[in-house]
Structures are given as structure tokens and as C-alpha cells.
N, C-alpha and C positions, 0 to 999 in steps of 0.2 A: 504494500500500500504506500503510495505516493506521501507525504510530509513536507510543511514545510519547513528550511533548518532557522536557526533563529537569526541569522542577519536579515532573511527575508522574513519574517515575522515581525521583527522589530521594524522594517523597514516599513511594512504594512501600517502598524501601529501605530507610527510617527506619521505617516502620509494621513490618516484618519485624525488624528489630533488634528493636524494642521487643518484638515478640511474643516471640522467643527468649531473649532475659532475661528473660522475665516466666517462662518455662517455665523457666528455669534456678534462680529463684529459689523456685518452687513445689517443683521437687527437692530443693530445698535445705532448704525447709519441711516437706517429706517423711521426711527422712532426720534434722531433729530431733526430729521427732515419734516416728520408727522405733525411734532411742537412746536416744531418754524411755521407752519402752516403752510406748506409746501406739497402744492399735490402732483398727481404722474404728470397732470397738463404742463407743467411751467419746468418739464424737462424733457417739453420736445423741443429741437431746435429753433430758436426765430428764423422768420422768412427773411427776407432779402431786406434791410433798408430797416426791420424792425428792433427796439432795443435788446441789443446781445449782452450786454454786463453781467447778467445774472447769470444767463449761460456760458460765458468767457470764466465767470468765477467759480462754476459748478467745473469745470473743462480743467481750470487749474489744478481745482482739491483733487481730481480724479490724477492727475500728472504727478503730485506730490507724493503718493501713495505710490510711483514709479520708482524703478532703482535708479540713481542719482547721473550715470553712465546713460539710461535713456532718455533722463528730461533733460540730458546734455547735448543730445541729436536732437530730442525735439525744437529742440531752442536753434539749431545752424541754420545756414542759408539753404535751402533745399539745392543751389544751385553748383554749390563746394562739396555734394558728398558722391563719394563714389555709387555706384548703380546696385552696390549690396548693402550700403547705409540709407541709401532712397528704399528700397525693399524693406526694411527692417523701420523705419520711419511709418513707412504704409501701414504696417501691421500693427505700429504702435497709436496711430492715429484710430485705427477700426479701433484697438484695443479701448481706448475713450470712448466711444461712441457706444462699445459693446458694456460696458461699465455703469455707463449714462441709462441703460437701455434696462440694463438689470435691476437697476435703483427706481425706475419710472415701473417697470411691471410689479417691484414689491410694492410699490407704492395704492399701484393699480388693487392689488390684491386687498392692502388695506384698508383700500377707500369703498370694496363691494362687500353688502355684507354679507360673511361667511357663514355656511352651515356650521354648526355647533361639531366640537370637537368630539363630539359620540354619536354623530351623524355622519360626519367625514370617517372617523373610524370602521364602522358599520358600513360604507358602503365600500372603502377599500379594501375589507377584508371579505366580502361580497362577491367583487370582483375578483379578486386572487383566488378564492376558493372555486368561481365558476372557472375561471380560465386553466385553473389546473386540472380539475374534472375533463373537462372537454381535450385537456394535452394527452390523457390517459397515465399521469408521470404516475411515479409508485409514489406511497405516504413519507417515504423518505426524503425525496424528490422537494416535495409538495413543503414541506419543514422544512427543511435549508433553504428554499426560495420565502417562504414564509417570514421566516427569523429576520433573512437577509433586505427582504423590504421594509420591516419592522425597525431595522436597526438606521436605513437611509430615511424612514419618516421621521425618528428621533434627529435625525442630523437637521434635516429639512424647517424642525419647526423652528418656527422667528421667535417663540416668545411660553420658553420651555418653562414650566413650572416645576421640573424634577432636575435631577443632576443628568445631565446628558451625558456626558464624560461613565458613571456608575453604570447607566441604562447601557448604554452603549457593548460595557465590560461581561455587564450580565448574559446579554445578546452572543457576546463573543464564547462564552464559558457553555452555551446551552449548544450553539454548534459546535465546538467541540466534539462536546456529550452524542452528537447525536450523529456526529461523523466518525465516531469511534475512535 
């Protein structure tokens, strides 16, 4: 039976922390923007000719949160960099936009109002239960895929009332268990 050894375990591990701060810190990002009074509208781009300040300084904080090396290309002349610092510029530029994009949809989320958290529950676990029926997988199957969406909803929520980090650990100990 296949294992995996512990630098790649640990490396698992560390790659999952890291994702759950970053979700923790995006909520956090969420819920300044909520207080600011700041809704998804006013992080869409202005038109042509309309005032950009606000979106110039929303453009920046997203750049700040860049390694120091990129908002260092950001800032050149487009016209001085060679044709793999222009590629690389391109990608960092989407990258703002893609950033921007991700802040206006949590935003979206929290402006519509959401089925109850044992309504959402119930029908993702609904769904999972039908799809796996209809895949014919064995119950085996059906619990490691189970656990393991269990484990990215905990990641997922913006506004956790448990210890996600604990939830998380527990998810990992039951698969395990259940992979033998």
C-alpha cells in the first residue's frame, strides 16, 4: 500500500495552513471593506473619463500585498523591459484584476442573502450523497470524498465560529482511520 513519507506530509500540511490563513485573511479583507461601506458595485472598474481614485487606490493595496521584486516591474517603463519582463508584467497586471474580482464576488456573496448555515449544509451533503449513489463508488469511496469536501467547506467559510485549524486536524485523523 502506497504512503505518504513525511516530507511530503509535512509539505501537505504546511501548503493547507497556508491556504487557511490566506482565507482567513481575505474574510478579514471582506468584512473591512463590509464596514467601509463598500459594496461589489464600486469594485468594478470606472468607465473611460469616470473618477478612478478609488479604484487607483483599491489597484494599489492589491500591488502592496505583491513581492517587492514585482511592484518593482510594475512601476518600469513598459517600454525598457525585455519581452519576458513584459510577459511577466501581463500576468501581474491580470493578477490585480483577478484579486479585485475575488474581493467584489465575496463581497457579492455578502450582500445576497444566504440560506442558513443548516440549509447550505443539508443540501451539500444532498448533493454529495446523490452524486455518489448515481457514480456507483463503494462506501469507502463515498467517505474519503465525503470527509474531503467536509474538510474544503471548513476552509471555504469566511466567518468560522469553530477553530478551523482543530476541524481541519480532526478531518485529517478520520481519513486516516478510514484509509487504513
Amino acid at each position: 500500500m502506497l504512503h505518504l513519507n513525511d516530507d511530503t506530509f509535512l509539505a501537505i500540511k504546511s501548503y493547507v495552513n497556508v491556504a487557511n490563513q490566506a482565507a482567513g485573511k481575505r474574510g478579514k479583507a471582506i468584512d473591512s471593506l463590509w464596514h467601509q461601506g463598500i459594496t461589489s458595485a464600486m469594485l468594478i472598474a470606472p468607465k473611460k473619463g469616470e473618477d478612478a481614485s478609488f479604484y487607483s487606490e483599491l489597484k494599489s493595496a492589491v500591488v502592496a500585498g505583491f513581492y517587492v521584486i514585482d511592484q518593482n516591474l510594475l512601476d518600469k517603463d513598459i517600454k525598457t523591459l525585455s519581452d519576458q519582463s513584459k510577459a511577466k508584467r501581463k500576468y501581474l497586471q491580470q493578477q490585480i484584476g483577478s484579486k479585485i474580482k475575488d474581493l467584489k464576488n465575496a463581497l457579492i456573496k455578502r450582500e445576497t442573502p444566504a440560506l442558513t448555515k443548516a440549509q447550505t449544509d443539508k443540501a451539500e451533503a444532498d448533493k454529495a450523497a446523490k452524486a455518489a449513489v448515481e457514480s456507483g463508488k463503494s462506501t469507502h469511496q463515498k467517505l474519503l470524498e465525503g470527509l474531503t469536501n467536509a474538510k474544503k467547506l471548513i476552509g471555504d467559510d469566511e466567518h468560522p465560529t469553530y477553530d478551523v485549524t482543530a476541524a481541519q486536524k480532526a478531518i485529517d485523523k478520520a481519513i486516516v482511520i478510514i484509509s487504513g
